[in-house]
C-alpha positions in Angstrom: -68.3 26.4 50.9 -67.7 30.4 50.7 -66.8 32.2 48.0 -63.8 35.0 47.8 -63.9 38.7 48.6 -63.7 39.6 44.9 -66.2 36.9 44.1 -64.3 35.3 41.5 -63.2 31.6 43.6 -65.0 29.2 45.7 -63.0 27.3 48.6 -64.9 24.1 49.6 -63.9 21.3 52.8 -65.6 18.6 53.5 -65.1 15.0 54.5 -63.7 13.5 51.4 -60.4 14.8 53.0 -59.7 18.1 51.2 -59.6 21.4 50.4 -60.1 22.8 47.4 -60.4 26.0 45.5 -62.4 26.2 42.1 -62.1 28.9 39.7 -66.1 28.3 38.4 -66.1 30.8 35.5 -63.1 28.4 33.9 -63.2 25.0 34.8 -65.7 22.5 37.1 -62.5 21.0 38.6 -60.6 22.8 41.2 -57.4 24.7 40.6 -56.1 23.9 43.4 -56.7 21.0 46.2 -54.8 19.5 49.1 -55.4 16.7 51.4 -57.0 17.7 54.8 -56.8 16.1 58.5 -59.3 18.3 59.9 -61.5 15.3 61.4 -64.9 13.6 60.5 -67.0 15.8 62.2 -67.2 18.2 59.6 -66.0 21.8 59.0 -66.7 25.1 57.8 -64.3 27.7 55.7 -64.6 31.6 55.1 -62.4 34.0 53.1 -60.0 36.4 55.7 -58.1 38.1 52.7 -58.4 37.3 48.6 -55.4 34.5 49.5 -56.2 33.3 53.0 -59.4 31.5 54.5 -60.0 30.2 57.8 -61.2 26.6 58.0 -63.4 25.8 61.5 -63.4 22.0 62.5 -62.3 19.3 64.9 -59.0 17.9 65.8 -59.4 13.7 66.3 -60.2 14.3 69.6 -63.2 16.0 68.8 -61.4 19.1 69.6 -62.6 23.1 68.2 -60.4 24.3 66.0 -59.0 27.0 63.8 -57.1 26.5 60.6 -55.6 29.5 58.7 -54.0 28.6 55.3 -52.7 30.3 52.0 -53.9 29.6 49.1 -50.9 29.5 47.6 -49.7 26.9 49.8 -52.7 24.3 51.4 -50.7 21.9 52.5 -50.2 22.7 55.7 -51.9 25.5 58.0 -50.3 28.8 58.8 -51.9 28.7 62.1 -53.5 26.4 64.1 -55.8 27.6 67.6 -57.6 25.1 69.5 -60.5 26.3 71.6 -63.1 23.6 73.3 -64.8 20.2 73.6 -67.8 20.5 72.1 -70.1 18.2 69.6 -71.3 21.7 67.8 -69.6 22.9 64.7 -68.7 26.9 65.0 -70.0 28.9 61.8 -67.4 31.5 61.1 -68.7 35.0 60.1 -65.9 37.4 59.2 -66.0 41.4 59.9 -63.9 42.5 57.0 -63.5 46.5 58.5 -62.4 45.4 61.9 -60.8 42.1 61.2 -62.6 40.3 63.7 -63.7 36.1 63.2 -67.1 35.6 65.0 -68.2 32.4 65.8 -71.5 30.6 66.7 -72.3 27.0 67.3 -75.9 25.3 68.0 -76.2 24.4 71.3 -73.8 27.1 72.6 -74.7 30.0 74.8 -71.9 31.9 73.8 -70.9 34.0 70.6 -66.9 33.7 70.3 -64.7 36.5 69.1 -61.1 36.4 67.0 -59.2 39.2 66.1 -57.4 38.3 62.6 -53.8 39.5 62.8 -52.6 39.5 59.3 -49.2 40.1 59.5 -48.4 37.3 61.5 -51.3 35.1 60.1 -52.5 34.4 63.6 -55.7 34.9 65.5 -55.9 36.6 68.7 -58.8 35.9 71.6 -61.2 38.9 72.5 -64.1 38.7 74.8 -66.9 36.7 74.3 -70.6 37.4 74.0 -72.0 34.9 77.5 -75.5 33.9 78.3 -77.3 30.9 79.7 -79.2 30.5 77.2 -78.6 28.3 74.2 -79.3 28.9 70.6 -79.8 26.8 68.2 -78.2 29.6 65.2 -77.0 32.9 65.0 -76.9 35.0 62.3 -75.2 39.1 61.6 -76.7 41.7 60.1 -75.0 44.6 57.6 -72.4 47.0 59.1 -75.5 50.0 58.9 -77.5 48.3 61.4 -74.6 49.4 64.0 -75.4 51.9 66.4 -72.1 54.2 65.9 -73.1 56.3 68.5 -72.9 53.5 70.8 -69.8 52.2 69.7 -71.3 49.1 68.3 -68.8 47.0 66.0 -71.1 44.1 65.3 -74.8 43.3 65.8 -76.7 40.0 65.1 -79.4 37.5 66.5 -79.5 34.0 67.9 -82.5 31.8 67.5 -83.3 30.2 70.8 -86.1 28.0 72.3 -88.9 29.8 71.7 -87.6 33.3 70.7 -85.3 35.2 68.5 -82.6 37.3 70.6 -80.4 40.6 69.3 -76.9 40.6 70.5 -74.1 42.8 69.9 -70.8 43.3 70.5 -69.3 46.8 71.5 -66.4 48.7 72.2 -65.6 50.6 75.4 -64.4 54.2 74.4 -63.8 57.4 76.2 -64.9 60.4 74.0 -68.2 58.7 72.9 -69.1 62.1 71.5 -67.0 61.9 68.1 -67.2 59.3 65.6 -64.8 56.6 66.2 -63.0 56.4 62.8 -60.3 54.4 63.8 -62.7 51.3 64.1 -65.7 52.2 61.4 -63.5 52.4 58.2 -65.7 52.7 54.9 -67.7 49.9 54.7 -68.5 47.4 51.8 -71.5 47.7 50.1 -72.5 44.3 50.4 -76.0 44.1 49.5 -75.4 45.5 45.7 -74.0 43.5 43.4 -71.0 45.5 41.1 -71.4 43.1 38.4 -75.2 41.3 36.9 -75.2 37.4 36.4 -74.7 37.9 32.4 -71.5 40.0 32.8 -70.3 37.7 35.3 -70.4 34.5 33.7 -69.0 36.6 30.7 -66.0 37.3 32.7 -66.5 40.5 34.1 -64.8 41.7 37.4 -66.5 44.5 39.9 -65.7 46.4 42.6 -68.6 47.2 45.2 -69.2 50.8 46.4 -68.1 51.7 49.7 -69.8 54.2 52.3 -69.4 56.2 55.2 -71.1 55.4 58.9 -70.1 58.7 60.1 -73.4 60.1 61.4 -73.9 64.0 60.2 -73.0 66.8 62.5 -70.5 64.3 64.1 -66.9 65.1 64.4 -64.5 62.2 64.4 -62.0 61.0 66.6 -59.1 61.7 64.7 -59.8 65.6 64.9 -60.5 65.8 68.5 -58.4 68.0 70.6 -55.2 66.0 72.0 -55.5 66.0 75.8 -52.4 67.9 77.2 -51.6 66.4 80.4 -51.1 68.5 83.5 -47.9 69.8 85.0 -45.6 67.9 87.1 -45.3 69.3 90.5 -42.0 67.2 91.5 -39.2 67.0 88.1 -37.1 63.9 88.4 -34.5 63.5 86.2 -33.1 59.7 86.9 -30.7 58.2 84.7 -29.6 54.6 84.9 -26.3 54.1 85.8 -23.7 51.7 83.8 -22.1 49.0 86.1 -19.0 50.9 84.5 -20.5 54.3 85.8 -20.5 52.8 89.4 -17.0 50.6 89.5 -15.4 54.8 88.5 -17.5 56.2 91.6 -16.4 53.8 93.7 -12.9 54.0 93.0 -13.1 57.5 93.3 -14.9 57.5 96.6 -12.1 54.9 98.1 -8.7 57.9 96.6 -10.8 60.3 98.4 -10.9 59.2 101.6 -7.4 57.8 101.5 -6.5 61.6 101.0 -8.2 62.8 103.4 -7.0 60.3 106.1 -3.4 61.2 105.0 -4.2 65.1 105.7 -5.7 64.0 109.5 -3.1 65.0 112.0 -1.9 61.9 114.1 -2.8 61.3 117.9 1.0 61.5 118.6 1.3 64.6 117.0 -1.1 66.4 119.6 0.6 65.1 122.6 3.4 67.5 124.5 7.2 66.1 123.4 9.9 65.9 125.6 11.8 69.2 126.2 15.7 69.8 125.0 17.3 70.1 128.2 15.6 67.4 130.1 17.5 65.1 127.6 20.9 65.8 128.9 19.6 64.6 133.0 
């Protein structure tokens, strides 16, 4: 179960074979529901956009996978990506200002990572976060908690054995001295509510606030000086030639050297002739 971006619908899959999407302020029954073949295994769904969520389950084979619908249309998946064999089920958390799917299983040692590409409704694969020891959950913490400075895009901590561990996920940059604001967009205020219960169940939409993680005193990316690269000691100026191009320089080539054979004096021409009165013996 997760609700929407906007808070305002609830998308729910289980194994009664279905997905569904309630409107809760209006109706207990859902607005919308299609059957789903996503396995027995169980499943779990998280909003990528106000009309797309992301369902994480198991194929029949016991299978990982990733379902991306429309909520306009849930009968069939815009995208499907299978990842592993593996008996636990992967808990999707969603970074909103990056558009990145994490993913976290109990009994896994490793924290998965999805880029969300929303123009093609597709996920890409980005590195993973490896260790050899297993955790039983993992959880995120708020966009704030980042280290900027550092480049970090996502922080969190996995619950193993006998301890809690941070983890993070960062970005390898070059000029780690401005603020990176191609990656740290304003974030969502998450932890304030725009809207109280009362105004809510009276109908009542908010927006939350959004802030700024540029540190102060530090310039950001997008003013830094634009490297000019230096001077070519060789120019080469190559340009592809047509198959036309070539067939004319050929032809060309073979007319000028039949002309010039033609202006080459002949070996019988530099011999000595015959003179005129040894023709009359």
């Amino acid at each position: 179960m997760a609700w929407s971006c906007d808070g305002t619908r609830l998308a729910t899959v289980g194994r009664d074979g279905s997905i569904k999407i309630y409107n809760p302020r209006s109706s207990a029954s859902p607005v919308m529901e299609a059957p789903w073949t996503g396995g027995s295994h169980g499943a779990r769904v998280v909003w990528l956009r106000n009309d797309v969520i992301l369902i994480s389950s198991f194929t029949k084979s016991s299978c990982r996978q990733l379902s991306i619908y429309k909520t306009d249309d849930l009968t069939k998946p815009s995208s499907v990506s299978e990842l592993d064999v593996a008996p636990g089920i992967l808990v999707p958390y969603f970074d909103e200002d990056t558009n990145v799917v994490f993913l976290a299983a109990k009994g896994d040692s490793s924290v998965f990572a999805y880029e969300y590409v929303s123009d093609s409704n597709t996920l890409f694969q980005l590195p993973a976060f490896q260790t050899s020891c297993q955790h039983q959950a993992a959880c995120f913490v708020d966009k704030i908690e980042c280290d900027v400075k550092r480049v970090d895009v996502a922080r969190g901590i996995r619950l193993c054995k006998s301890s809690a561990e941070p983890f993070l996920f960062t970005v390898p940059r070059v000029k780690m001295d401005y603020f990176q604001d191609d990656i740290y967009p304003d974030t969502r205020v998450k932890w304030k509510a725009a809207v109280t219960a009362e105004e809510w169940f009276a109908g009542k939409d908010g927006t939350q606030d959004y802030i700024s993680l540029q540190p102060e005193g530090m310039k950001p990316l997008s003013e830094a000086p634009k490297m000019v690269p230096p001077p070519k000691k060789y120019e080469y100026d190559f340009k592809a030639k047509t198959d036309e191009e070539k067939k004319e320089e050929l032809v060309s080539a073979m007319i000028d050297r039949m002309v010039e054979r033609d202006q080459e004096p002949l070996p019988q021409d530099a011999q000595e002739g015959v003179a005129d009165d040894e023709w009359d013996d």
